[in-house]
N, C-alpha and C positions, 0 to 999 in steps of 0.2 A: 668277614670271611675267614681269619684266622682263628677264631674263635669256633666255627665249622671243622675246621680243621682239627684242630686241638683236640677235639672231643670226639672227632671217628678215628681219629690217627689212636688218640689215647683209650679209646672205649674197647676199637679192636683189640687191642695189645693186651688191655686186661683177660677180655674175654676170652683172646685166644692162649692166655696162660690161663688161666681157668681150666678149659677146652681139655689142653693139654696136660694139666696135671690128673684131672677124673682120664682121661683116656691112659694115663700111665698107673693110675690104679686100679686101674682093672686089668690092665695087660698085664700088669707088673705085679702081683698083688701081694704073694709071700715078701717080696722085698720091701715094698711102701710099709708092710704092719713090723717089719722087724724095724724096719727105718721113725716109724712113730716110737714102736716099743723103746729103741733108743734115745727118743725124744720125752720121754716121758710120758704117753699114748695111749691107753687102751686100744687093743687088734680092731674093736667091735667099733670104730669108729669108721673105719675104710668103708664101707656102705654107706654110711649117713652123710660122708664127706662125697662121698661119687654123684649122689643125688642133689647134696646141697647147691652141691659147683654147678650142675649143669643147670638146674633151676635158677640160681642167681645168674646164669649168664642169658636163658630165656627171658625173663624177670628184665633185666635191662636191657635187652634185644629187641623184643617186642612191645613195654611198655604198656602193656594192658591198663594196669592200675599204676597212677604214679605211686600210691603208699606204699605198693610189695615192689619198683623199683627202687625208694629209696630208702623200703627196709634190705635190700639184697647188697645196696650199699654199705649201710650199715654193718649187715654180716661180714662181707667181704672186707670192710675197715678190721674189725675185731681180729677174723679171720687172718689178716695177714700181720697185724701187731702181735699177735701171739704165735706166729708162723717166725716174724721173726724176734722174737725173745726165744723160744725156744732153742733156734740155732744158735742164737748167742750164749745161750747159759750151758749148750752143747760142745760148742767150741769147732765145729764140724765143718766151718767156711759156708755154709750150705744159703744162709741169708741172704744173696744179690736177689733171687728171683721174686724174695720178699720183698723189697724196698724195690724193685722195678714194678712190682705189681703196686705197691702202695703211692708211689708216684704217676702212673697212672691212673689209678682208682680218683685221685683228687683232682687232678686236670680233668679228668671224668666228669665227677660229680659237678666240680664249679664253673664247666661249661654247659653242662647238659641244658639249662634254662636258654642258652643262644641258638638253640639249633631244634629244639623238641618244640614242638605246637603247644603240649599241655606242660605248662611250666610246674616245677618242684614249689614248694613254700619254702622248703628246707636251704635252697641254691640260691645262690645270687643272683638278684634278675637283674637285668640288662637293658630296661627300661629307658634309662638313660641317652643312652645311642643308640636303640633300637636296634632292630637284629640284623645281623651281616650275614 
């Protein structure tokens, strides 16, 4: 049961930073590309990041194919190890929402097999003590 837990407590969290970051680039949009430009960024990527986000958070929401959720995984790992080096090499404090997304993402990921019907290869399966 804790393990259920883990993984909607921690699934929502990610996705709803997700959620909320494409909703703030698009409302927000001169500001996110100066904010990238700062980062070291190309402007032209704010479209491709508004589309990616909301797709990797469909992708793990609905779970159509396990490969494209735990390729969306995958993105979203990269995605936020380079979200925060970026801050860090910036110096801008900007990192927490990085490493809460990134600790999420992995309680995520290493539950998902406890609670999802069609289990990952990728994740730890649970076999053991069957599912809670």
């Amino acid at each position: 049961m804790a393990r259920k837990y883990a993984y909607w407590i921690s699934t929502t969290l990610l996705c709803l930073l997700y959620l909320a970051s494409a909703t703030m680039y698009v409302t927000k949009g001169d500001m996110v590309r100066h904010a990238l430009g700062a980062l070291g960024y190309p402007a032209y990527l704010v479209p491709i990041l508004i589309t990616v986000k909301i797709l990797g958070v469909a992708a793990i929401l609905s779970r159509v194919s396990v490969a494209l959720s735990d390729l969306a995984y995958a993105g979203m790992f990269y995605h936020l190890l380079l979200a925060f080096s970026a801050h860090i090499n910036a110096g801008d404090g900007g990192f927490p929402p990085a490493v809460i997304g990134f600790c999420a993402l992995l309680v995520s990921f290493f539950t998902q097999n406890a609670v999802r019907a069609t289990t990952s290869p990728y994740a730890p399966s649970h076999a053991q003590g069957g599912r809670s």
